[in-house]
C-alpha positions as CSV (number, residue, x, y, z in Angstrom):
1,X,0.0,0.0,0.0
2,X,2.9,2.2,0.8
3,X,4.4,1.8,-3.2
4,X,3.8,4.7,-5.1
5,X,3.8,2.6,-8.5
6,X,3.8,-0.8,-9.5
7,X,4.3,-2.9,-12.7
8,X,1.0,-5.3,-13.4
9,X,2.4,-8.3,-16.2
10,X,0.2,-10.6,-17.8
11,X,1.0,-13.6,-20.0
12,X,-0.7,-15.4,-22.4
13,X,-0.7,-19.1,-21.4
14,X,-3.4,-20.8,-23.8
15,X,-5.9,-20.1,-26.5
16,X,-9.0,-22.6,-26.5
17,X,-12.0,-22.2,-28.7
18,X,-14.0,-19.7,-27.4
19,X,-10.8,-18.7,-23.8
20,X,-8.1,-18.4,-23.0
21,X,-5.7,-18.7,-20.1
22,X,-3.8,-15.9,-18.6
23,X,-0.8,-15.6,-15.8
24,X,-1.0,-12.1,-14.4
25,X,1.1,-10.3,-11.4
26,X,2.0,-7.5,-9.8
27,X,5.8,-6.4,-9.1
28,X,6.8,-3.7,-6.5
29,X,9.7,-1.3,-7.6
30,X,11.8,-3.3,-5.6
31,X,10.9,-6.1,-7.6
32,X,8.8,-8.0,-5.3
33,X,6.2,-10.0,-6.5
34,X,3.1,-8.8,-4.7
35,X,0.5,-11.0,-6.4
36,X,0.2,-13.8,-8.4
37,X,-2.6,-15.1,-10.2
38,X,-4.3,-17.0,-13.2
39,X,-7.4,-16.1,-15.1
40,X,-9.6,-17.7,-17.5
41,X,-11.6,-15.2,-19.9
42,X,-14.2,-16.7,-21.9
43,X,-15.6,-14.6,-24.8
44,X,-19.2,-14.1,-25.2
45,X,-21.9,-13.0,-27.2
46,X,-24.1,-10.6,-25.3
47,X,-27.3,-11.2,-27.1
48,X,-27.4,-15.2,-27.0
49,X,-25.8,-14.7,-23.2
50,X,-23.3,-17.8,-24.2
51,X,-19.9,-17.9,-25.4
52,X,-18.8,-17.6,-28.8
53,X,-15.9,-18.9,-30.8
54,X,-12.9,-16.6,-31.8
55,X,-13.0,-16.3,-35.0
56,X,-10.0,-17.6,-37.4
57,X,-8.1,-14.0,-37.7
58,X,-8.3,-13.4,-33.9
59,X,-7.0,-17.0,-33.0
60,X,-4.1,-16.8,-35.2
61,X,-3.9,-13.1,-33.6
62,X,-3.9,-14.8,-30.2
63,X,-1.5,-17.6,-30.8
64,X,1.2,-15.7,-32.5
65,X,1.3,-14.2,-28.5
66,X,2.1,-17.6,-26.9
């Protein structure tokens, strides 16, 4: 709480049809890790309230990150 800045990182761990997987922390200026963590973001289509398929451009978009 006392940091006046620190450094968030997030890394692209897998692409799956319609999610994928991220590893995300945050780093003090000291270089301290402060937090860890791993999230799953699912894409969805608002309308139908499901989740919907990346399309063919934005997966190859996606993978070209791992």
């Amino acid at each position: 709480l006392g940091d006046e800045f620190v450094i968030a990182r997030s890394r692209l761990l897998s692409v799956g049809n319609s999610s994928l997987r991220t590893a995300d922390e945050v780093v003090r200026p000291d270089g301290v890790v402060a937090a860890r963590a791993e999230a799953v973001m699912v894409r969805t289509d608002r309308v139908a309230l499901k989740s919907r398929a990346f399309t063919p451009e934005e997966r190859a978009a996606l993978e070209a990150l791992l």
